[in-house]
Structures are given as structure tokens and as C-alpha cells.
C-alpha positions as CSV (number, residue, x, y, z in Angstrom):
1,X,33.5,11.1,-21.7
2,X,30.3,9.0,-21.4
3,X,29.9,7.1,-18.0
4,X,27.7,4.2,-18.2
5,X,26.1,3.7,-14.7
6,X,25.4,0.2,-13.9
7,X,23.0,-0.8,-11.0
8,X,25.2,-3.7,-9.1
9,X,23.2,-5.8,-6.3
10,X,24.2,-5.4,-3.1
11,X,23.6,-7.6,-0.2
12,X,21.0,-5.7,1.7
13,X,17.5,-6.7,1.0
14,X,14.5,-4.6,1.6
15,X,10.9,-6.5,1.9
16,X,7.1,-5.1,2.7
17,X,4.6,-5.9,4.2
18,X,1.5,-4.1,2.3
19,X,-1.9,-4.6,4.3
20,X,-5.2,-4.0,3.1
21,X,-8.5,-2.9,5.2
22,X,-9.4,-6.5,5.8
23,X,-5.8,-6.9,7.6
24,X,-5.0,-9.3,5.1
25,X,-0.9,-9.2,3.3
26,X,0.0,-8.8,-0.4
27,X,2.1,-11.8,-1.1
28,X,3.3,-12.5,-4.8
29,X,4.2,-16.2,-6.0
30,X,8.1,-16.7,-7.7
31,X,8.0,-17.2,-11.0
32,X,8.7,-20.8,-11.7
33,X,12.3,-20.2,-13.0
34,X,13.0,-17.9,-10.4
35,X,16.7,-18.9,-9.7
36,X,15.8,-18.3,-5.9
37,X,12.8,-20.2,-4.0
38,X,10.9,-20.5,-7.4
39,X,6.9,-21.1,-7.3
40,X,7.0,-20.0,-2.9
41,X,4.9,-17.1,-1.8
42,X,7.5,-13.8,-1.4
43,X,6.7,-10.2,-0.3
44,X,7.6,-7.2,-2.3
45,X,10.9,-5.8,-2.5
46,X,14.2,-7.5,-2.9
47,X,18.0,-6.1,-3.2
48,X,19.1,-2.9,-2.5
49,X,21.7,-1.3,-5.4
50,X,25.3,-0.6,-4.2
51,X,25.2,3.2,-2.1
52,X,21.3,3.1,-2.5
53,X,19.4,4.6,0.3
54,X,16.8,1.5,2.1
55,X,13.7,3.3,1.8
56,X,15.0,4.2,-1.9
57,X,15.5,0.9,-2.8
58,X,12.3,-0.7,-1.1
59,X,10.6,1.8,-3.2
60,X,12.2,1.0,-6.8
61,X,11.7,-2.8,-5.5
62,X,8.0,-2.7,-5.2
63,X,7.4,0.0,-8.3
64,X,9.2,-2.8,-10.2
65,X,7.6,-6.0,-8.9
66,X,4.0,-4.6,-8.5
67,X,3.9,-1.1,-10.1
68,X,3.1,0.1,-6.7
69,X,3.7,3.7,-5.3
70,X,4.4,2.9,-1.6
71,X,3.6,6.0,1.2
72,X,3.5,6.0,4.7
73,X,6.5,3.4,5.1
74,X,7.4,2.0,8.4
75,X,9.9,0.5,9.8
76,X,9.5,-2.9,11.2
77,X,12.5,-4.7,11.8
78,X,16.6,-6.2,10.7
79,X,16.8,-9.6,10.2
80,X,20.8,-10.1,9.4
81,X,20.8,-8.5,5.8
82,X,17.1,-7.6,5.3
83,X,15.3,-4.8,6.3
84,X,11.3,-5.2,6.8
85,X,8.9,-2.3,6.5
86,X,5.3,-1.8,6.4
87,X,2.7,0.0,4.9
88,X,-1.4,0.2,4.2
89,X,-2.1,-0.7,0.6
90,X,-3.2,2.5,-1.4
91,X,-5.6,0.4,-3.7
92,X,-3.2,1.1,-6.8
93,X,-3.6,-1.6,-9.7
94,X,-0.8,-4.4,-9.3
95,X,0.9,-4.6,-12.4
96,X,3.7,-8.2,-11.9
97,X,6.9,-8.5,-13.2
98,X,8.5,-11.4,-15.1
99,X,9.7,-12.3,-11.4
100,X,6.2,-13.2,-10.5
101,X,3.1,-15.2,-11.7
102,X,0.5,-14.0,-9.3
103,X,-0.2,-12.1,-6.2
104,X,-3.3,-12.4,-3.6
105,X,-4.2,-10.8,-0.8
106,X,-4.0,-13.5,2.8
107,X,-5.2,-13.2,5.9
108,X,-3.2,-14.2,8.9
109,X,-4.9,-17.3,9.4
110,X,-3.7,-18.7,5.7
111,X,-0.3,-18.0,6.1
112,X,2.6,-20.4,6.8
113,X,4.6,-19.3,10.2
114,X,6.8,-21.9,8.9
115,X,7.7,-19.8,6.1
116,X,10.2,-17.0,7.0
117,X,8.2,-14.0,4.7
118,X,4.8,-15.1,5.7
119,X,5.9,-15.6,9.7
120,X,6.7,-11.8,9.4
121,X,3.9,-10.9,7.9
122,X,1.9,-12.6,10.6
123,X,3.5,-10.8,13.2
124,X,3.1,-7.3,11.3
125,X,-0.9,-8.1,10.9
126,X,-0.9,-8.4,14.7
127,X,0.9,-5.5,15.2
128,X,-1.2,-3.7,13.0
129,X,-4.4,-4.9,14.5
130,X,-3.9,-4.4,17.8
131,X,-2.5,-0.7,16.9
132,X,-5.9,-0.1,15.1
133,X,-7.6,-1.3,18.0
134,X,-6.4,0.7,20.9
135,X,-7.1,3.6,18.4
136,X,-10.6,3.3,18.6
């Protein structure tokens, strides 16, 4: 008997904050025929497969949006369904799927805190920073 395994959504979401030296967050832009949000700014990650692990699919998420290896994960925080981790960016080449047209990196002064994604990256960028200062 051949099984065919087939990778059903679930409705947990895992999202990322990646963070460069220059505290500034990777957002990507929606593809314009994204069916959800299309042409806002969106971090990386997205749904979780039925029985998949969070971390697991965080990291299948962001291999497949950006061709990213994430390390060093963190957790940050639940908000209802969606889980929100965070990580320093690795310098790895960006590689987009069909599911976005373009990423940049943004400082926390350019972002929206009207904007659910880019109000939690603010508030990861301040965590960071004031981590990375009271370690010096």
C-alpha cells in the first residue's frame, strides 16, 4: 500500500521577527493576488501543518518564503492563534516565494504600529535593544 501524505493547514500560525545589526526587521510585501491582505507588509512564517511541532513549522515557513535557515529562535509571545518568535538575521541570501514581491529591511521608526505585524515587530526591536544594551 502507498500512503500519500498530504500537508493540511492548520489554524496555528507561526510568524518571525528577524532583526539585523542595525536593529531594523525583515518584512516581505504580499504578493498582489495574495488571497489574504495582498500588497501589506507581512513577517515570515505563516500556518502550521496539522500535528506539526511550532518551531518546526516556523522553520519550514521561513525556508519556504525567504530560503532562510533560522537559529537561535526565541520565543516572544501568543496572540490567539499565532505564535511570534524572534531571531538575529544570519546574513543568508533571501530567496522570495510566489507569496511575496519584495522584502526590505525597517527600522522601528518606519513601521506602522497601526499595523498588527509591524506593532510586534516594534515592540520586539525594543526589546531587543534594550537587551543589547544592559549587556554592554
Amino acid at each position: 500500500m502507498i500512503r500519500i501524505r498530504i500537508n493540511k493547514d492548520s489554524k496555528l500560525v507561526a510568524k518571525i521577527i528577524l532583526y539585523n545589526s542595525k536593529s531594523e526587521a525583515l518584512m516581505l510585501t504580499r504578493s498582489k493576488d495574495h488571497n489574504k491582505f495582498p500588497g501589506e507588509l507581512d513577517l515570515p512564517g505563516g500556518h502550521l501543518h496539522v500535528g506539526e511541532k511550532i518551531k518546526q513549522g516556523l522553520a519550514r515557513e521561513v525556508k519556504e518564503e525567504t530560503g532562510i535557515s533560522i537559529k537561535k529562535v526565541k520565543f516572544y509571545k501568543k496572540k490567539n492563534n499565532k505564535y511570534f518568535f524572534y531571531a538575529k538575521y544570519n546574513n543568508q541570501k533571501i530567496t522570495l516565494s510566489k507569496e511575496h514581491t519584495n522584502y526590505s529591511f525597517i527600522s522601528k521608526n518606519n513601521l506602522d504600529k497601526n499595523n498588527f505585524f509591524e506593532r510586534i515587530a516594534i515592540k520586539v526591536l525594543d526589546k531587543v535593544n534594550k537587551n543589547e544594551n544592559k549587556d554592554k
